[in-house]
C-alpha positions in Angstrom: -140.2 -80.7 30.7 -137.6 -82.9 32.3 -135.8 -82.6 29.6 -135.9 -78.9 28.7 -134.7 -78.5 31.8 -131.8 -80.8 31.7 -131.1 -78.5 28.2 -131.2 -75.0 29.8 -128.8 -76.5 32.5 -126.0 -77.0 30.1 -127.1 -74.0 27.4 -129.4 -71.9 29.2 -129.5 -69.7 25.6 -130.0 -72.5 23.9 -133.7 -72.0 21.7 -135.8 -75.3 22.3 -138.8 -76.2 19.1 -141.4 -78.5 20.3 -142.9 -80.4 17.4 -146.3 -82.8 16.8 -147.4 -85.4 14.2 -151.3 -84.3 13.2 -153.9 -86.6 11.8 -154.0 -85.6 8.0 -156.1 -88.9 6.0 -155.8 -92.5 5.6 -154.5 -93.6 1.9 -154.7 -97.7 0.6 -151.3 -98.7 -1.0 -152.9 -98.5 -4.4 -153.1 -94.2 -2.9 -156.8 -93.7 -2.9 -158.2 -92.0 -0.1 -159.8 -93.9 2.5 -162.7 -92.2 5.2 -161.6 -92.0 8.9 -165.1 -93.3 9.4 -163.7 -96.8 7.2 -162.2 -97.8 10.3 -165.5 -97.5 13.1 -165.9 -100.7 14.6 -163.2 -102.6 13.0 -160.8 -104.8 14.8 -157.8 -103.1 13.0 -153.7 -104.0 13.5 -150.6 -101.7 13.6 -147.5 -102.3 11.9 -144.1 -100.7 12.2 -140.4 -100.3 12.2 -140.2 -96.5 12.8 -137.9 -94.8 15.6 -140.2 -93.9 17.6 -143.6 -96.1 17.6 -145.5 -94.9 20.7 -146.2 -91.6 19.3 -147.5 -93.2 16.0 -150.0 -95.2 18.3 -151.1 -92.6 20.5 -152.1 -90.4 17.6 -154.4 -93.6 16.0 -155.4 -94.3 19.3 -157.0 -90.3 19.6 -158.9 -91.0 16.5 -160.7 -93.8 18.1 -159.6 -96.6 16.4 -159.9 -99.9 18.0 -156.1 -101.2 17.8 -156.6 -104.9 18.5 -152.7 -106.1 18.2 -149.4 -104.0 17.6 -146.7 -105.4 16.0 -143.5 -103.3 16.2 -139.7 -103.8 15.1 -136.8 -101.7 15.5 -136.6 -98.7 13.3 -135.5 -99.2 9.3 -136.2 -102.8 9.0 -136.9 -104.1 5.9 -139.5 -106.5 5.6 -139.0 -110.3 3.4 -142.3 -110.9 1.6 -142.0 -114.3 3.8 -141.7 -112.0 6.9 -145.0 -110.1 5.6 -146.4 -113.5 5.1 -145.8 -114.7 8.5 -146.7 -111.0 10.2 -150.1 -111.5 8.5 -150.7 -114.8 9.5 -150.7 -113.2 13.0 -153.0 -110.7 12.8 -155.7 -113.3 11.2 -155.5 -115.5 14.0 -157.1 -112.6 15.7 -159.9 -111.6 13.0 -157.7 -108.7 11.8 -157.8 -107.5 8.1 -156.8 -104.2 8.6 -153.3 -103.1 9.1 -152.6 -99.2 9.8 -148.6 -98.3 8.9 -146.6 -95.3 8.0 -145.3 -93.8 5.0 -142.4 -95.1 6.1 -143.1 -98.5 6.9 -144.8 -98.9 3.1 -141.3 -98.4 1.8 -140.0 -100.9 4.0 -142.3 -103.8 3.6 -143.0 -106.2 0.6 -146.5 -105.9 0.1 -146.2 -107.9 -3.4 -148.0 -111.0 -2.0 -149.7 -109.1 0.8 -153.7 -110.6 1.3 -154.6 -108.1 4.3 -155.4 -104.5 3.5 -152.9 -102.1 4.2 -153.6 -98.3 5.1 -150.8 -95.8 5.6 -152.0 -92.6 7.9 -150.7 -89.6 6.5 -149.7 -86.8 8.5 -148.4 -83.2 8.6 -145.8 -81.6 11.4 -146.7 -78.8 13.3 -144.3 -76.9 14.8 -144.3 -74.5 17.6 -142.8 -71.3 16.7 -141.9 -72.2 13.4 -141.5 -68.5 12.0 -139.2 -68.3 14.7 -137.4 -71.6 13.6 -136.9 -71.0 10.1 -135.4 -67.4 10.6 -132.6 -69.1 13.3 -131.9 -71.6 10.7 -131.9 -68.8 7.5 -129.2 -66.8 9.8 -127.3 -70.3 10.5 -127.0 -71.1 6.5 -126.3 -67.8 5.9 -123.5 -67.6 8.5 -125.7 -64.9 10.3 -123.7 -62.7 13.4 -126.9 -64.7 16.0 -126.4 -68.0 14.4 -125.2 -70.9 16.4 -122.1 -71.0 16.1 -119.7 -74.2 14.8 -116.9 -75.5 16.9 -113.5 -74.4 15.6 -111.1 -76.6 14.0 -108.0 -76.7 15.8 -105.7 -79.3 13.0 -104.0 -76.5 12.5 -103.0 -75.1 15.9 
């Protein structure tokens, strides 16, 4: 709210979209769906280099998931198989054989030697008003009269 606020103060016609990750499945690497239910009393890890980690880890915590140890780097980075190595070292110290990432981390890490199981959690977007959203963004690409419009380019003044 702080934030909308701090928005409106600058562009008070500015049009604000609020958006949220929702639960969708579990998937193995190998891409086989796994059951929510997989994961009831199981000391399970997290994983991940994404941009913004806390809202990946507040969705698996509202699925109940017991979330013994997090282990997060900054977003994009790529993991060395002797990085995975070392990460999963960690998480058996602690009795952990489960590791929950994102589509995005799998892309990121070198599971080629991995020995723990890995489970991405898929999700979908839901957007507030998106009717709404996609119509302001059809008139913006279309160079519609209500479009936002681009700064002009003063080179040649």
């Amino acid at each position: 709210d702080k934030a909308r606020k701090e928005i409106f103060a600058i562009n008070p016609k500015v049009k604000i979209y609020l958006a949220d990750y929702i639960y969708k499945r579990f998937i193995d690497r190998n891409k086989r769906d796994i059951a929510l239910g997989y994961f009831k009393n199981r000391k399970t890890g997290v994983l991940t280099a994404i941009g913004y980690p806390a809202g990946f880890i507040n969705l698996l915590s509202g699925l109940d998931i017991d979330i013994s140890k997090k282990i997060i780097y900054p977003d994009h980075y790529n993991f060395s198989a002797k990085e995975v190595e070392n990460i999963e070292n960690d998480f058996k110290k602690e009795g952990i054989n489960d590791i929950i990432i994102t589509h995005k981390d799998f892309y990121h890490l070198d599971l080629r030697k991995a020995g723990l199981n890995y489970f991405i959690m898929e999700v979908d977007l839901k957007i507030e008003d998106e009717e709404d959203l996609l119509r302001e963004v059809n008139k913006f690409i279309e160079g519609g009269k209500d479009s936002v419009q681009r700064p002009a380019n003063n080179e040649n003044t």
